[in-house]
C-alpha positions as CSV (number, residue, x, y, z in Angstrom):
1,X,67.6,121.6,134.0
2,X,70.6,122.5,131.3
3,X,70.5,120.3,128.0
4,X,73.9,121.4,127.6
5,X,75.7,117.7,126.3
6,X,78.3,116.9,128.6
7,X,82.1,116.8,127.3
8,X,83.2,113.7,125.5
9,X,85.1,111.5,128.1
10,X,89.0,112.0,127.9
11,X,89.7,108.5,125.9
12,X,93.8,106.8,126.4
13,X,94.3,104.8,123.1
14,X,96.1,101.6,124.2
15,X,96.4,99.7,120.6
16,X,95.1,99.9,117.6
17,X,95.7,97.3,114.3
18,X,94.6,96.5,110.9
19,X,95.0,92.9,110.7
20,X,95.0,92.7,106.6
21,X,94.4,89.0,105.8
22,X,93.1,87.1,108.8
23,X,95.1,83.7,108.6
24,X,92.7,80.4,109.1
25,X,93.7,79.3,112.9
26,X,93.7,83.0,114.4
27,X,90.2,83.4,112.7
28,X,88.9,80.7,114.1
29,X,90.1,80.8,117.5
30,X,88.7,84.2,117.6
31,X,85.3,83.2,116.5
32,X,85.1,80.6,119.1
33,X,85.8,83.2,121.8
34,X,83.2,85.9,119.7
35,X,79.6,87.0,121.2
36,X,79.3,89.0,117.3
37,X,79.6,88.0,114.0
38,X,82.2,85.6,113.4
39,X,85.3,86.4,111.1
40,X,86.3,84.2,108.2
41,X,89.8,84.0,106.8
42,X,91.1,86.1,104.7
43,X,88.8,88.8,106.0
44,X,90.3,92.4,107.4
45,X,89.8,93.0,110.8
46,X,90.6,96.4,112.9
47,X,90.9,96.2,116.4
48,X,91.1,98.6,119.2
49,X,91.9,98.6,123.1
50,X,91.1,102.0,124.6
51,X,90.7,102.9,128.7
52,X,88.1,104.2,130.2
53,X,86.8,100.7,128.9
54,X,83.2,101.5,128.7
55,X,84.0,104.2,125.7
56,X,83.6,100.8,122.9
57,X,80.2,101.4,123.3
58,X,80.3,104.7,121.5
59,X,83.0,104.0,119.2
60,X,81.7,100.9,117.8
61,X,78.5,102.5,117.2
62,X,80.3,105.5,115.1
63,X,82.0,102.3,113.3
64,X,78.4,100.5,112.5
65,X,76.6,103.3,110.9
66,X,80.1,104.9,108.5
67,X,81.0,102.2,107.4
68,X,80.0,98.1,106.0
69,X,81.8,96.2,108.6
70,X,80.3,93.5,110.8
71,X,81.2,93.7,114.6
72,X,83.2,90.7,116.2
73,X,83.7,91.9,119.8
74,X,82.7,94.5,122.4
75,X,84.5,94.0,125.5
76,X,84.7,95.9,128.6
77,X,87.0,95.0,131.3
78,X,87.8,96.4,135.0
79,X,90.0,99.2,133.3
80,X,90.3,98.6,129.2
81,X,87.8,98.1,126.5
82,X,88.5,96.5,123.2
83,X,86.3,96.6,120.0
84,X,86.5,94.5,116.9
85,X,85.2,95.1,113.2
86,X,86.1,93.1,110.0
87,X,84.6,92.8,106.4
88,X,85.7,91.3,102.9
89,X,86.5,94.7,102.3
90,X,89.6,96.0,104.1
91,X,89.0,99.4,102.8
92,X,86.0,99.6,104.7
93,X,87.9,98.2,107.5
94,X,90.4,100.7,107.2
95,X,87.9,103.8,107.3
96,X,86.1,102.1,110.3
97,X,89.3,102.5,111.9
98,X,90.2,106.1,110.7
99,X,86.3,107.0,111.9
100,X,87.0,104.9,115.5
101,X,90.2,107.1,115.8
102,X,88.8,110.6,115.1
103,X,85.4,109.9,117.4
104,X,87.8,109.0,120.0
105,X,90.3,112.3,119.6
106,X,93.4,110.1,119.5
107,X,95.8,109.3,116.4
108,X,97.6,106.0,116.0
109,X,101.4,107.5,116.8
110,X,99.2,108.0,120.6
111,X,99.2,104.4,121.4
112,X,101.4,102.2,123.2
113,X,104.2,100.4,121.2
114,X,104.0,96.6,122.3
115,X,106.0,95.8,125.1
116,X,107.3,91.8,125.0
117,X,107.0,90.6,129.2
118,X,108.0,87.2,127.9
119,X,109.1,85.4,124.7
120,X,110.4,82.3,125.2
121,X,111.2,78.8,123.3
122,X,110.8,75.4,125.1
123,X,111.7,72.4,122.8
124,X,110.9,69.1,123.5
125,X,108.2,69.5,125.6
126,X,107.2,66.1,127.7
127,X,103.8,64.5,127.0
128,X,102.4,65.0,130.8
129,X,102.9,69.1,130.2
130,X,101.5,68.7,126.8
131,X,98.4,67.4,128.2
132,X,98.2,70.1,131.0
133,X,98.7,72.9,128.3
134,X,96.1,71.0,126.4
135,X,93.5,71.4,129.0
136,X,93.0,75.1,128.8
137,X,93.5,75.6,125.0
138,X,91.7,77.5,122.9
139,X,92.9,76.1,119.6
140,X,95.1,73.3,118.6
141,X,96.7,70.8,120.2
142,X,100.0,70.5,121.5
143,X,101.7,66.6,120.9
144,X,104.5,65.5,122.9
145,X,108.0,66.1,121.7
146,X,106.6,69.7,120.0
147,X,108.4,72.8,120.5
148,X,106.2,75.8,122.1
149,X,106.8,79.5,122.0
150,X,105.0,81.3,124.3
151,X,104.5,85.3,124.1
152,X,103.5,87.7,127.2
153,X,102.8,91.2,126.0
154,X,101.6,94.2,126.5
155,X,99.2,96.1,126.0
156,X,96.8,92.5,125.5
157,X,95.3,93.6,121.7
158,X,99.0,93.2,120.5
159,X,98.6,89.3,120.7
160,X,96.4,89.7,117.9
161,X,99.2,91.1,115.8
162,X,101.4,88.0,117.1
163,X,99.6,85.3,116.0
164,X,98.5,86.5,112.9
165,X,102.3,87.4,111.4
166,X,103.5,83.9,112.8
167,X,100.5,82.1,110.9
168,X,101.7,84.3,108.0
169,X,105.5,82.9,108.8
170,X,105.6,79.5,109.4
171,X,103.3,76.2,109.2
172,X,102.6,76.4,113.4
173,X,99.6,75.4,115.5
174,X,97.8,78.1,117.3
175,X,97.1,76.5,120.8
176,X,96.4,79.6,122.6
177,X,95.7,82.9,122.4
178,X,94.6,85.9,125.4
179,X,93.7,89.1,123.4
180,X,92.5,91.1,126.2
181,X,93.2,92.0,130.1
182,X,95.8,93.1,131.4
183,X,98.4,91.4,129.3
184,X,98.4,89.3,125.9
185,X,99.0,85.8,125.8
186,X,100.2,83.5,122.8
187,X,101.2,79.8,122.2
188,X,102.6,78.6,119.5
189,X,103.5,74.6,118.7
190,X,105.3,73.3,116.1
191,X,108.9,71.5,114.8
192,X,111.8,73.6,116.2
193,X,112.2,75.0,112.9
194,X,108.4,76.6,112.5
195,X,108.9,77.5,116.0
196,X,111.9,79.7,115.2
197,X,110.9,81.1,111.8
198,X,107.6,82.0,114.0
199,X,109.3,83.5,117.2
200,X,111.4,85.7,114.8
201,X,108.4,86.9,112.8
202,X,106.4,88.2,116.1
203,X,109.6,90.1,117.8
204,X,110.4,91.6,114.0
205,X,106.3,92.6,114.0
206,X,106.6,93.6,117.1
207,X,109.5,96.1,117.3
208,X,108.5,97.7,114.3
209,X,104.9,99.0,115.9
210,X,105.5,103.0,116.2
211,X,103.8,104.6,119.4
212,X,104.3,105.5,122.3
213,X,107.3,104.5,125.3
214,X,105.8,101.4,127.0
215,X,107.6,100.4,130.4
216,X,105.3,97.5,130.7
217,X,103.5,98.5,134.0
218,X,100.4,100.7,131.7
């Protein structure tokens, strides 16, 4: 039998971000969703969303033993995977990420750029849908009378980037957040005025993401 290795499996980068400073409410809502270490804020975290999904296994391993970062999340779903490292240092973040990249054969100009589905502002919101949003949350609560931004986008890891830049923008609650499938999901409460300081901040972050044309159907 030939011992010959077979050829590395042809890997699609889908996303890939340095988060720099991991804001309190997106840290924490990813830790409660974490089966790894769990991030603190202020931490760096790189992420990465890659299909075949099952190629996270190998690229997280190359990340573990290069570099001192702790792993937050190995995901595989039907067609993506998506891989998480962070650390107190973010130049060991960063080199976990430029290691990730080179194992995989991809550079960062080969991703998708985000695409936005949705992005839309609801003000006022009435107390009985406030307490159906609050049923499936994943972080804080939504009161009646808030205004709520909601975000659809594509590929899913770009919610990461989202949340984290309105955090940085504005005092708003983080109510929920979907960071991997086949879209992205964010929701965002807070006065009107947060709200639209916030929902400027994540189409600004957004738009300025170089890679690849994205018709939204990837």
């Amino acid at each position: 039998m030939s011992t010959k290795p077979r050829s590395a499996t042809a890997i699609e980068l889908r996303g890939s971000l340095v988060l720099d400073q991991l804001q309190p409410q997106l840290a924490a809502v990813v830790a409660v969703k974490s089966d790894g270490f769990f991030p603190v804020p202020g931490e760096s975290a790189f992420w990465l969303e890659v299909r075949p999904g099952i190629t996270v296994n190998r690229l997280l391993d190359v990340a573990l033993k290069a570099c001192d970062v702790r792993p937050g999340a190995l995901i595989t779903e039907r067609s993506f995977g998506l891989l998480e490292v962070h650390s107190k240092d973010q130049g060991q973040v960063r080199e976990a990420g430029r290691q990730i990249l080179a194992a995989a054969g991809v550079s960062q100009d080969e991703q998708l750029a985000p695409h936005l589905l949705t992005s839309e502002i609801v003000r006022q919101i009435d107390a009985h849908q406030a307490a159906l949003l609050n049923r499936n949350r994943d972080g804080m609560l939504i009161l009646e009378g808030d205004t709520l931004y909601t975000l659809e986008v594509n590929p899913a890891v770009w919610a990461l980037l989202a949340a984290n830049e309105a955090e940085k923008a504005a005092p708003i609650r983080l109510v929920g957040l979907d960071n991997h499938g086949a879209v992205g999901r964010v929701r965002l409460a807070g006065t009107d005025a947060a709200i639209d300081v916030a929902a400027r901040a994540v189409e600004q972050t957004l738009a300025s993401v170089v890679g690849r044309a994205n018709s939204g159907n990837a």
